[in-house]
C-alpha positions in Angstrom: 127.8 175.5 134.8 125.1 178.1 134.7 122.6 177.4 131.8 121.1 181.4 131.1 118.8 180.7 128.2 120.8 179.0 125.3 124.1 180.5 127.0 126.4 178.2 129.4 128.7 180.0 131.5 131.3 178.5 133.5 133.2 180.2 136.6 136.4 179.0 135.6 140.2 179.4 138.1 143.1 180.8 137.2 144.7 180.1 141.1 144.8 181.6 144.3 146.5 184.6 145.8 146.5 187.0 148.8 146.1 191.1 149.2 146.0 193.3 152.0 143.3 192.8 154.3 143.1 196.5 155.4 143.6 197.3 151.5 140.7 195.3 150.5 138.2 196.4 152.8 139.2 200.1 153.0 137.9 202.1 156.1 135.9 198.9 157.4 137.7 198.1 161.0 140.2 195.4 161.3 137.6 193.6 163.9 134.8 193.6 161.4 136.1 192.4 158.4 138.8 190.0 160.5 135.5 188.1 160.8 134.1 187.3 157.3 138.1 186.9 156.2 140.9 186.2 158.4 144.1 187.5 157.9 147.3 185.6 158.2 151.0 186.4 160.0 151.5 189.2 157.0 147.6 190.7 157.6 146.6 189.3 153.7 143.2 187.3 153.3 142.5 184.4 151.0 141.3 185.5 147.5 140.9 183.7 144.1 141.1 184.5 140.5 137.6 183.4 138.4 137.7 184.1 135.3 133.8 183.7 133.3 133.8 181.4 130.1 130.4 182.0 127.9 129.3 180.1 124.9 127.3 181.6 122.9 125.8 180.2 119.9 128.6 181.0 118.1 131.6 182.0 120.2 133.5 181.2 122.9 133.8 184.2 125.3 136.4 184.4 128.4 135.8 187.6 130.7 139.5 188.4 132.3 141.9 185.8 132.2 143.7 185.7 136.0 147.2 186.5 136.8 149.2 184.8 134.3 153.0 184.4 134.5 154.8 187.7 134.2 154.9 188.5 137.8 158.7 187.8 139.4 159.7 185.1 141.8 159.2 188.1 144.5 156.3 188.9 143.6 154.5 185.5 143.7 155.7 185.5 147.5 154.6 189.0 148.2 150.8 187.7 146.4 150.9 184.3 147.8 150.1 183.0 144.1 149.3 179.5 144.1 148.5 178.3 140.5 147.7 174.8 141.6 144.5 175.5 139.7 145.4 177.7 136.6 143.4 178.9 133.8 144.7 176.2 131.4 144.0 173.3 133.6 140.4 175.1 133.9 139.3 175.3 130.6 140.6 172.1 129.9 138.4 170.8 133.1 135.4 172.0 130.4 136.7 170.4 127.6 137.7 173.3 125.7 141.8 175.0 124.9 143.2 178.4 124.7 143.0 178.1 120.5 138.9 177.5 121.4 138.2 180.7 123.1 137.6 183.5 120.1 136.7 186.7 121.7 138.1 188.2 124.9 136.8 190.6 127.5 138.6 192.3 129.7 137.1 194.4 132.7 140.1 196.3 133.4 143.7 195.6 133.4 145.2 195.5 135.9 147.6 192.0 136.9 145.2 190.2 138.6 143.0 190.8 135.7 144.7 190.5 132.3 147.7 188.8 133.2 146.3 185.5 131.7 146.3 187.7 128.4 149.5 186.5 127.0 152.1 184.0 127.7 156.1 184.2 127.8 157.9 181.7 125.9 161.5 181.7 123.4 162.0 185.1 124.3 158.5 186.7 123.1 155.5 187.8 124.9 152.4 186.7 122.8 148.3 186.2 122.7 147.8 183.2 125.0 144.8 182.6 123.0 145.6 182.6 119.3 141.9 182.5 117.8 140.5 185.6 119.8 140.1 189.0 119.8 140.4 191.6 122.6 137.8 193.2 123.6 139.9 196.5 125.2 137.8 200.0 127.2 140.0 202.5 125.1 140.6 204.5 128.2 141.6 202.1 130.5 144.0 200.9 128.0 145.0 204.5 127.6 145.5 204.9 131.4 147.7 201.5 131.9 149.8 202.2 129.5 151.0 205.9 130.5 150.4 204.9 134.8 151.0 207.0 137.5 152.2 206.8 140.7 149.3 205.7 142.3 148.5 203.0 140.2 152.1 201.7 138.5 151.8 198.6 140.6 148.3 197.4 139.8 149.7 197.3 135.5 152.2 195.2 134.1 152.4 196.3 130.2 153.6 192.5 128.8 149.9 191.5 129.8 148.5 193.9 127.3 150.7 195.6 124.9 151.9 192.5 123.1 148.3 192.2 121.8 148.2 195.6 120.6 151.7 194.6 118.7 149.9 191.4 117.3 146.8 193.6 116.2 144.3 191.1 118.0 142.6 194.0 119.8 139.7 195.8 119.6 139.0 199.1 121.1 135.8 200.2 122.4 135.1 203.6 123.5 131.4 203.2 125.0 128.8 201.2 126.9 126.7 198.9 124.6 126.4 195.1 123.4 129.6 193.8 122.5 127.9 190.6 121.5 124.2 189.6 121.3 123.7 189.1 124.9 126.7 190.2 126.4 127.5 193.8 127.1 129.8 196.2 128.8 129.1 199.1 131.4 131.3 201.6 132.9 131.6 201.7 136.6 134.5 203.7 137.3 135.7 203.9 140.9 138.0 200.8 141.6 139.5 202.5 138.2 138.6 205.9 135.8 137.0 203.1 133.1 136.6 199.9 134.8 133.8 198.0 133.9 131.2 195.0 134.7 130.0 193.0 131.8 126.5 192.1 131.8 125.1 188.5 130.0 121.3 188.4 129.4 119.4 185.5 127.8 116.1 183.9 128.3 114.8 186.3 130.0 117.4 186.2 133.4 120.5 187.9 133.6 124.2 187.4 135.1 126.8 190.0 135.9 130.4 189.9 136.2 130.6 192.5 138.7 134.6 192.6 138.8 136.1 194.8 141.4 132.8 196.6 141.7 132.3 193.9 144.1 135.6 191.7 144.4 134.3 189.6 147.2 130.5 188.7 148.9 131.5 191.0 152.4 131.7 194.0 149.0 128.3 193.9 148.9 127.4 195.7 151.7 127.4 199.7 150.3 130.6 200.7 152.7 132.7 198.1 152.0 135.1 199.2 149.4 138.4 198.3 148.5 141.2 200.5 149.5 142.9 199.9 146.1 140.3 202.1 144.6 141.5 204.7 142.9 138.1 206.8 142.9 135.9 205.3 146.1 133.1 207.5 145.7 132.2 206.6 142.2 132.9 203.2 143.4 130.1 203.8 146.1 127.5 205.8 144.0 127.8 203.2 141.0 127.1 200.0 143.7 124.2 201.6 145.5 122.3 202.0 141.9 123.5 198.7 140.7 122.9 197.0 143.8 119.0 198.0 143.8 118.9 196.9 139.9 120.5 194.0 141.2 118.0 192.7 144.1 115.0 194.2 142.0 115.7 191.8 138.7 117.4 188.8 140.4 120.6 188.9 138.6 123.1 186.7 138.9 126.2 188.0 140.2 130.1 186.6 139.7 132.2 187.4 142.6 135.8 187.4 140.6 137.6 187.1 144.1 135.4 185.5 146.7 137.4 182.5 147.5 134.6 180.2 148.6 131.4 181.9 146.5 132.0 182.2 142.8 127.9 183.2 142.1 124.9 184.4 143.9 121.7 186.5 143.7 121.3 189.4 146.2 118.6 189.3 148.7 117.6 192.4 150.8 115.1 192.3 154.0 114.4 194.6 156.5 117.5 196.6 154.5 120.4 193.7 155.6 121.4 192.1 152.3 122.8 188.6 152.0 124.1 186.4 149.0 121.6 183.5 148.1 124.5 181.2 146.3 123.9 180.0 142.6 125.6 176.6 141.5 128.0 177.1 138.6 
């Protein structure tokens, strides 16, 4: 646990799972990024799910919710998804259950993302976490439910439309506070309207950087993911952030580094590195 003024966050697990090395890392060579993450017989690396809890004062806030179970038998193999750990058995780990968590954040949605956001069960798809409200970009939502070629795969709909059917979400069309203390910001690049969510109190700030910067090796400016849909706003938004970043100290939550879930950035003579935080 991360104590950020009178806030408590918690880097929480909703299992493991595997992706494309070459995907993940983009135009970075095979011999470079082979280094920081080995790839096994199928050329995937080891990545993990970590979802953010926050209490606030008065809420319970979850920042994505992990993978969920709507993917098929096939797919679990093509992902490698080991739920050993799952988000359940995390929040539980903290004391808390799904019916305890009353506001939900997503950064984007795609599967890895917002899968977590409802549950199957006596033939329905419904809110996993019955209290909460969902706290939906307008435009991402608009672009996962009418995808495209190029990003079909990354969307499953029962993630996310069942909540609009339940009337448990709430759109938001802009950056801005979505709490006292927690706010949202567009990055675009990995998608049109992805975005990181920033938690400030006591003077120090975390982010949840997302797939802005999935892993630790994302830090570096050139490493961007494949899977990107617009890599160039991915690169322009991380070389601002990333000097707001070293400057103020933040706290950054690496969503997929399997063995790193927080760190602050440090920079000398330009090479930057990941001073990890305890959480």
């Amino acid at each position: 646990m991360l104590k950020l003024g009178d806030l408590e966050l918690y880097s929480l697990s909703d299992g493991l799972f595997r992706l494309d090395g070459g995907a993940m890392f983009g135009v970075v060579p095979k011999p470079l990024w082979s280094r920081r993450a080995p790839a096994d017989e199928r050329n995937r690396i080891s990545l993990t799910m970590r979802p953010l809890l926050v209490r606030t004062p008065g809420h319970v806030v979850l920042i994505d919710a992990g993978v969920g179970d709507k993917l098929t038998g096939k797919e679990r193999d093509i992902y490698a998804i080991d739920q050993t750990m799952n988000l359940h058995a995390s929040l539980a780990a903290v004391g808390l259950s799904p019916s305890d968590v009353d506001v939900v954040i997503a950064s984007h949605l795609h599967f890895d993302h917002a899968g977590g956001f409802t549950v199957s069960g006596d033939g329905r798809v419904v809110p996993v976490f019955p209290r909460a409200r969902y706290v939906i970009r307008r435009q991402e939502w608009d672009d996962a439910t009418h995808p495209h070629e190029r990003n079909r795969a990354s969307y499953v709909e029962a993630a996310y439309v069942p909540l609009a059917d339940a009337g448990v979400v709430d759109f938001i069309e802009a950056d801005g506070d979505v709490l006292p203390g927690i706010s949202v910001w567009r990055t675009g690049g990995h998608t049109m309207h992805h975005q990181l969510i920033r938690i400030e109190s006591g003077g120090r700030t975390a982010v949840f950087a997302a797939d802005l910067m999935p892993t630790t090796a994302h830090v570096d400016e050139p490493w961007i993911m494949g899977y990107d849909l617009y890599p160039m706003d991915t690169l322009t938004y991380k070389k601002r952030f990333l000097r707001e970043a070293i400057d103020g100290e933040y706290v950054i939550f690496f969503e997929h580094d399997p063995g790193i879930a927080a760190g602050v950035i440090r920079e000398r003579d330009g090479r930057k590195t990941v001073e990890v935080v305890t959480v």
